[in-house]
C-alpha positions as a printed Julia matrix, in Angstrom:
206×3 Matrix{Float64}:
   0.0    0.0     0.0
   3.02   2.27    0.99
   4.42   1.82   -2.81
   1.12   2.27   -4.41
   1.1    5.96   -2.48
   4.23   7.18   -3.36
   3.37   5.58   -7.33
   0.47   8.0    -7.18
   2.0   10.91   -5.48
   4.8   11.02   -7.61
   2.18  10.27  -10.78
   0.12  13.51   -9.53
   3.6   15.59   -9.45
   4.61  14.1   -13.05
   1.3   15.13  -14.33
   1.84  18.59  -12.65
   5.29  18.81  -14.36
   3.88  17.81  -17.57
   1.78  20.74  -17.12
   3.65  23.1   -16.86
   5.93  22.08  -19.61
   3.23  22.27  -21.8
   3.04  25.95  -20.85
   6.82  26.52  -20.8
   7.46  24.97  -24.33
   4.4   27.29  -25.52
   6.8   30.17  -23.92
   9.89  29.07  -26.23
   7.59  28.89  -29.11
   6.12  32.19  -28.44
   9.74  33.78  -27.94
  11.35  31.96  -31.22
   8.41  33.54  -33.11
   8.89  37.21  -32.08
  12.57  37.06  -32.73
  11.71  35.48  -36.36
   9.24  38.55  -36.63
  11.59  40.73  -35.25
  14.06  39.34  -37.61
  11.8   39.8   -40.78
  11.12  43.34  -39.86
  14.38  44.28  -39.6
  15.48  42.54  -42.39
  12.41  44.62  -44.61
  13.48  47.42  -42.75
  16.65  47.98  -44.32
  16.09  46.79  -47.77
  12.95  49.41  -48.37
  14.73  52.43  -46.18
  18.08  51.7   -45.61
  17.91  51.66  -41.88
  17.45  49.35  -38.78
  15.79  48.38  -35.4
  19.06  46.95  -34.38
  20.3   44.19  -32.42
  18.38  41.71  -34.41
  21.02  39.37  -33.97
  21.53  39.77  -30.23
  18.38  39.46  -29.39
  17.51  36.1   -31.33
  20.47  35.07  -29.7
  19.16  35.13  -26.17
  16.18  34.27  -27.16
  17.24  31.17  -29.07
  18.91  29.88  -25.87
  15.92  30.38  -23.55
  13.82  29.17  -25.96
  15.9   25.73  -25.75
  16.59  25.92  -22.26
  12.64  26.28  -21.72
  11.34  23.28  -24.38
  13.86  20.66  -22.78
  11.82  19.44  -20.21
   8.93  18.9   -22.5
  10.72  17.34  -24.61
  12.28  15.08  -22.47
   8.97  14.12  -20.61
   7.72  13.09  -24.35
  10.9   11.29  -24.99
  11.88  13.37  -27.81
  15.88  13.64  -27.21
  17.46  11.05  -29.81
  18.98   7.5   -28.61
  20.27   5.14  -30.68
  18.02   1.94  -30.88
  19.58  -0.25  -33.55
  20.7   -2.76  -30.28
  18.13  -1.86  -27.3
  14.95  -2.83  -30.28
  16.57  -6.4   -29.86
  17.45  -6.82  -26.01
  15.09  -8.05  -23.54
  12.66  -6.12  -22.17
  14.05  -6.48  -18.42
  17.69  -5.27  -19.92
  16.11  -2.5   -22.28
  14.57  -1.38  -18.91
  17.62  -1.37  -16.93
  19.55   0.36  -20.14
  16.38   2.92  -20.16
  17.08   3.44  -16.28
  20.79   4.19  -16.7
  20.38   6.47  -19.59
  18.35   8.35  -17.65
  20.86   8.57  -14.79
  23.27   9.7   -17.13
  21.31  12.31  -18.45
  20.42  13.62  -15.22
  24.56  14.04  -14.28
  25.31  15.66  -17.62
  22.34  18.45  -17.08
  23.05  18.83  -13.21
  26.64  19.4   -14.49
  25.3   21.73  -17.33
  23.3   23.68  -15.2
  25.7   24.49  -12.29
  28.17  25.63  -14.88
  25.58  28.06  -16.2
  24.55  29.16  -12.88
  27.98  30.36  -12.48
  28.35  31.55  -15.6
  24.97  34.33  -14.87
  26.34  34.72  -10.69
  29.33  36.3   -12.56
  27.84  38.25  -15.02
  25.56  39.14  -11.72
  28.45  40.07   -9.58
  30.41  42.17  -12.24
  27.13  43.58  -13.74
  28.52  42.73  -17.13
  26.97  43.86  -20.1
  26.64  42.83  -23.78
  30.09  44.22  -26.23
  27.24  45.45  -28.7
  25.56  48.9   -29.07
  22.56  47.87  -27.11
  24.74  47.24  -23.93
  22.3   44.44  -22.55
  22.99  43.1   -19.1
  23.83  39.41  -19.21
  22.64  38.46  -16.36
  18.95  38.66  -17.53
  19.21  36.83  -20.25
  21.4   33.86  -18.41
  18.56  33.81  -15.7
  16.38  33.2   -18.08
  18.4   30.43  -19.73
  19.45  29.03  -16.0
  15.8   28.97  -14.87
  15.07  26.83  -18.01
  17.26  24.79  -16.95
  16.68  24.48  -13.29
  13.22  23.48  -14.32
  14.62  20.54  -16.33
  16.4   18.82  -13.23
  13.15  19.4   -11.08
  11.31  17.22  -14.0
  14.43  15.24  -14.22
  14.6   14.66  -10.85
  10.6   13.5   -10.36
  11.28  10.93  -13.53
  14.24   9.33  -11.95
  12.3    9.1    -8.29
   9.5    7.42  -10.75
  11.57   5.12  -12.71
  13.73   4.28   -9.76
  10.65   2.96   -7.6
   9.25   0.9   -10.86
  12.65  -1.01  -11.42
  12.83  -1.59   -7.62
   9.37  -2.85   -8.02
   9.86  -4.47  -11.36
   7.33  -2.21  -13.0
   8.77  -2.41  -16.68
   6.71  -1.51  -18.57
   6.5    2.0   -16.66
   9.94   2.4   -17.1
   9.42   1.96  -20.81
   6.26   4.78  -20.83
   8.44   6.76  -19.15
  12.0    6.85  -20.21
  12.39   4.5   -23.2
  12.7    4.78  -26.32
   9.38   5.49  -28.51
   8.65   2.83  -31.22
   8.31   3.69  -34.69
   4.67   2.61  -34.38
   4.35   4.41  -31.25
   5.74   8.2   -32.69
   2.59   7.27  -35.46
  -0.05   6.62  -33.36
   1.02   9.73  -31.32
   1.14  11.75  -34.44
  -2.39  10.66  -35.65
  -3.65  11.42  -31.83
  -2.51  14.75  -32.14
  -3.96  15.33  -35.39
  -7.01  13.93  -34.48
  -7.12  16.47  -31.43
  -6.43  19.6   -33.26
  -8.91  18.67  -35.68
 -11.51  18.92  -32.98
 -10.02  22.34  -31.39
  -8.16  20.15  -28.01
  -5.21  21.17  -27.74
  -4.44  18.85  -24.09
């Protein structure tokens, strides 16, 4: 009974996380489209008068990074990042498991790793109130928040899929571990795909 409450507390907090992803990768979305509008403008701009908003390129810079920083959790919660599967599509499902377990693990050290770098990185630019070697003179610290909080987020998610995952090896819940951290089928990525047509056909877009 103990197991079956922390399954479902840590189900309800996944859910939650997925949530807010969903939100958070809208964000990124949202930004990469005002810097490609900002981008088009400017790029109008000049060619019918000659002159320029500016910083065009600065700005799509920062905002290509938080954009990222932002849509990794989602994407990792779908199981979007690439593994190679020529091998694990052959191995038993209790190994493939294990292998999905430990590829998680080792994505969770190499983001941890990742995001205490960059949170030194912006405590710098915070410290030294360092700005931007460009006309516009932007502050890097808010930017590199931006791209650190992205981050952050990831290891909370990160952090509630490996507490999941963790309990349903322990427990020999495979096929959990597969739904949550293995690698999607080609048949699976199809089905998905027609699902999500199907939903924005009818206006959900859950």
């Amino acid at each position: 009974m103990e197991n079956t409450e922390k399954f479902a507390m840590l189900n309800r907090l996944l859910a939650g996380a997925t949530n807010l992803s969903r939100y958070a990768i809208w964000f990124a979305g949202s930004l990469t489209l005002i810097s490609a509008l900002y981008i088009t403008a400017d790029v109008l701009l000049r060619k019918f008068t000659g002159r320029s908003l500016g910083g065009s390129d600065e700005l799509s810079g920062y905002a290509f990074a938080i954009s990222i920083s932002w849509a990794l959790s989602f994407a990792t919660l779908q199981r979007a990042n690439i593994r190679i599967d020529a091998i694990y599509q052959h191995l038993p499902v209790r190994l493939a498991a294990l292998l999905d377990w430990i590829a998680l693990v080792a994505l969770s050290v190499f983001i941890v790793y990742l995001t205490l770098y960059a949170t030194s990185v912006a405590d710098v630019s915070w410290t030294n109130q360092s700005t931007a070697n460009t006309a516009m003179g932007t502050p890097l610290w808010i930017p590199q928040f931006l791209w650190v909080a992205g981050l952050l987020w990831l290891c909370v998610v990160l952090a509630l899929m490996l507490l999941r995952s963790s309990l349903a090896l322990i427990t020999g819940d495979l096929k959990s571990i597969q739904s949550l951290c293995g690698i999607r089928s080609t048949q699976q990525e199809a089905l998905e795909e027609a699902e999500a047509g199907q939903r924005m056909v009818h206006g959900d877009t859950k």
